[in-house]
C-alpha positions in Angstrom: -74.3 25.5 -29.3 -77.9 25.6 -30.8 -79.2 22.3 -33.1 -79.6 24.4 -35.9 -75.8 25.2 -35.4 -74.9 21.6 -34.9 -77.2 20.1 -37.8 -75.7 22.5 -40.2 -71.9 21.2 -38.7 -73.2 17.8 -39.6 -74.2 18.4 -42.7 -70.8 20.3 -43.5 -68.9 17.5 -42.4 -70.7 15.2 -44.5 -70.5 16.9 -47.7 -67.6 18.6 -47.6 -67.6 19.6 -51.6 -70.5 21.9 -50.4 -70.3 25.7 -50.4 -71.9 27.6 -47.7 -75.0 28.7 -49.8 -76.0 25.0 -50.8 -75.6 24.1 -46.7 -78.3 26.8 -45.9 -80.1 25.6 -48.6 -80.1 21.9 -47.4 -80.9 23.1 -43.9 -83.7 25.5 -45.1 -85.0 22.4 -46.7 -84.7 20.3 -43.4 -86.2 22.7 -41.2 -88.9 23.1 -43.6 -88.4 27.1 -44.0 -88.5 27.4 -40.3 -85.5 28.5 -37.5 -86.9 25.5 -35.2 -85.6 22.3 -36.4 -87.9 19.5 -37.1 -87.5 15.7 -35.9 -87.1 14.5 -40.0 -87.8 15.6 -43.3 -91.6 15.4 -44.2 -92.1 13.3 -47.7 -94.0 15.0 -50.1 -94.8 11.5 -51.6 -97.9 9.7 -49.6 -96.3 6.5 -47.4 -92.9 5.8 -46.8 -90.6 6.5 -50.2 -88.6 3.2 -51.8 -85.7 5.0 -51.3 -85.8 4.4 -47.5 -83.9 1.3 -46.2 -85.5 0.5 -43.2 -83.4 -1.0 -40.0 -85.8 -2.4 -37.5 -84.5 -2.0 -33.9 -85.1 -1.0 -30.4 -85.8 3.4 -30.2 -83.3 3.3 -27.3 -80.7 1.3 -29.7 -81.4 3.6 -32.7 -80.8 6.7 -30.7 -77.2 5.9 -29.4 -76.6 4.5 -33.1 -78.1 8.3 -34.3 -75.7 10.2 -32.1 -72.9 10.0 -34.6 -75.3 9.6 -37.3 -72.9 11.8 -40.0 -70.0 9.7 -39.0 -72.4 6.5 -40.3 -73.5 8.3 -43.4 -69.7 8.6 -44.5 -69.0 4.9 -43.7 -72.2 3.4 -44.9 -71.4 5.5 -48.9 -67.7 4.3 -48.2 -68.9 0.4 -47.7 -71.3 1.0 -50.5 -68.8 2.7 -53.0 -66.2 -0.6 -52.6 -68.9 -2.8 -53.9 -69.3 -0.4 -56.9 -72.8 0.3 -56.0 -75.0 3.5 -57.1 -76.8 4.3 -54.8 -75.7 6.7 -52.2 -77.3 7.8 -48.3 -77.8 11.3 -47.7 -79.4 10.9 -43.9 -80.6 8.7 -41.2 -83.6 9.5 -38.8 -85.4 7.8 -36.4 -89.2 6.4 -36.7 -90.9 4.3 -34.1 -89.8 1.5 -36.6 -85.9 2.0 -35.6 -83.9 4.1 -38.5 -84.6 5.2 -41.5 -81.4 5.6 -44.4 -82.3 7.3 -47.1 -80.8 6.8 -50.1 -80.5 8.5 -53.8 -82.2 5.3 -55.7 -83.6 2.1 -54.4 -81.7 -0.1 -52.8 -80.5 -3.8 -54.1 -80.6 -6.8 -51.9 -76.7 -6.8 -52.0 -76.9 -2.8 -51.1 -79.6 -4.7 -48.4 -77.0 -6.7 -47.3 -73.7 -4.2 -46.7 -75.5 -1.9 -44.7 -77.1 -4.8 -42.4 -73.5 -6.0 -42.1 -72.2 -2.3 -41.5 -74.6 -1.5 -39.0 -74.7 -5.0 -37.0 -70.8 -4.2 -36.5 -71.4 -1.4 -34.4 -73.7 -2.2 -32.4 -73.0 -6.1 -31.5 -73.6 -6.1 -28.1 -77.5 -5.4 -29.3 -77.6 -7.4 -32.0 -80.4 -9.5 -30.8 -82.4 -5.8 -30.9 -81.8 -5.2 -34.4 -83.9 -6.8 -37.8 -82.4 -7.0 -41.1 -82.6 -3.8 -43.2 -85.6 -3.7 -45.5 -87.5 -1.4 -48.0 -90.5 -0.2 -47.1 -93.8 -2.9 -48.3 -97.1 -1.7 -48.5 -100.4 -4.0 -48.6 -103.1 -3.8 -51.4 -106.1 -5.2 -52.0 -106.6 -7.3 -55.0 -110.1 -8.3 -56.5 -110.1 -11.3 -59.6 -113.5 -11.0 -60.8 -114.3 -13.5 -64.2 -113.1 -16.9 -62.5 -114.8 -20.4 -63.0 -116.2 -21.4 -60.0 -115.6 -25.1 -61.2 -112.5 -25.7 -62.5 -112.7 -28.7 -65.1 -109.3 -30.4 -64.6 -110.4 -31.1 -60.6 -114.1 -31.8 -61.3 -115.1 -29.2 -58.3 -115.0 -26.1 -57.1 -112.2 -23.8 -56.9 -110.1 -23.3 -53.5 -107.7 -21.4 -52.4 -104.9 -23.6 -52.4 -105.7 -23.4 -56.3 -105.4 -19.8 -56.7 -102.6 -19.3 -54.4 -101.2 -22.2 -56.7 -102.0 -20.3 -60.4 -100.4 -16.7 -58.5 -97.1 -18.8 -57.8 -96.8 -19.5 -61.1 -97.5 -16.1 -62.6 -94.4 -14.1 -63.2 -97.3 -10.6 -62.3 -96.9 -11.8 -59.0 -92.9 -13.0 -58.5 -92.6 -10.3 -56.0 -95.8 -10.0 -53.8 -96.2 -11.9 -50.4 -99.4 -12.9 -49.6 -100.5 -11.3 -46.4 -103.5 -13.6 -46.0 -105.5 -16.2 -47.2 -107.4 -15.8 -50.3 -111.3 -16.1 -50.7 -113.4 -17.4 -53.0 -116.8 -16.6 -53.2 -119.3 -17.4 -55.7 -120.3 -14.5 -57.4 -124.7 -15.6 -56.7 -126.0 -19.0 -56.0 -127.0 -19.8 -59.5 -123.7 -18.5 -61.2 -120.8 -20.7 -62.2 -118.2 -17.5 -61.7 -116.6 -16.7 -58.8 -114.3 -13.6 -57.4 -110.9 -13.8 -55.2 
């Protein structure tokens, strides 16, 4: 049997509501347009979508898990469904992060949490192999220009244990990770600004 043959099986047995016309469609939009079938689905959005739950494991792991990856689809919507959640996972693929399961929205950190739990039960005996589920992160760059260089309140100049301290506390920042230490750097010698 060819894998176009057995991708469209999959996708039949996972939506079974589908009539025949919608299947080609999906797998027309799988293969990209073309009779060979591709590895995954290429994102028309730049980086990796917030709609992917990540599972960081071993490629030799993730391709056993993948095998029946239709079968895990199924399960993963029926363990998300009894929470009441709304989100739903149309497909898994492998990356050389481990699997990829894509979902119709973003996922919560409960969401986060059943499908770590659902996906750690099958595959205990390499548990060790696999990370927690997460959404894709993405580092940026960010440049504070317009900053005493002296702050008042310590009598000297400004360090980064300061600014780390003032991004703490700002609610702009509750969900960013710092991914290294911040500079400051006087913006000339004779200047009292600075820029982080």
């Amino acid at each position: 049997m060819s894998n176009i043959t057995m991708d469209t099986l999959k996708v039949k047995e996972t939506f079974l509501h589908l009539q025949n016309k919608k299947i080609d469609q999906m797998q027309k939009i799988i293969n990209g347009g073309n009779s060979k079938p591709k590895p995954y689905i290429n994102m028309t959005t730049k980086g990796p979508s917030q709609k992917w739950v990540i599972v960081p494991m071993n490629n030799k792991v993730a391709e056993r898990y993948l095998k029946d990856s239709s079968m895990h689809i199924i399960n993963i919507n029926h363990t998300l469904k009894n929470i009441k959640s709304n989100i739903m996972a149309d497909f898994i693929h492998i990356e050389d992060k481990g699997i990829i399961i894509t979902t119709n929205n973003v996922a919560s950190p409960s969401n986060l949490q059943k499908i770590e739990k659902y996906v750690k039960s099958l595959l205990i005996t390499d548990i060790d192999q696999i990370s927690s589920p997460r959404l894709p992160q993405s580092k940026s760059y960010l440049k504070i220009m317009g900053i005493p260089y002296l702050s008042k309140q310590l009598n000297s100049c400004i360090s980064s244990d300061d600014v780390k301290k003032i991004l703490k506390n700002n609610h702009i920042f509750n969900d960013i990770i710092l991914a290294s230490r911040q500079r400051v750097i006087k913006v000339s010698l004779k200047s009292d600004m600075a820029i982080i």
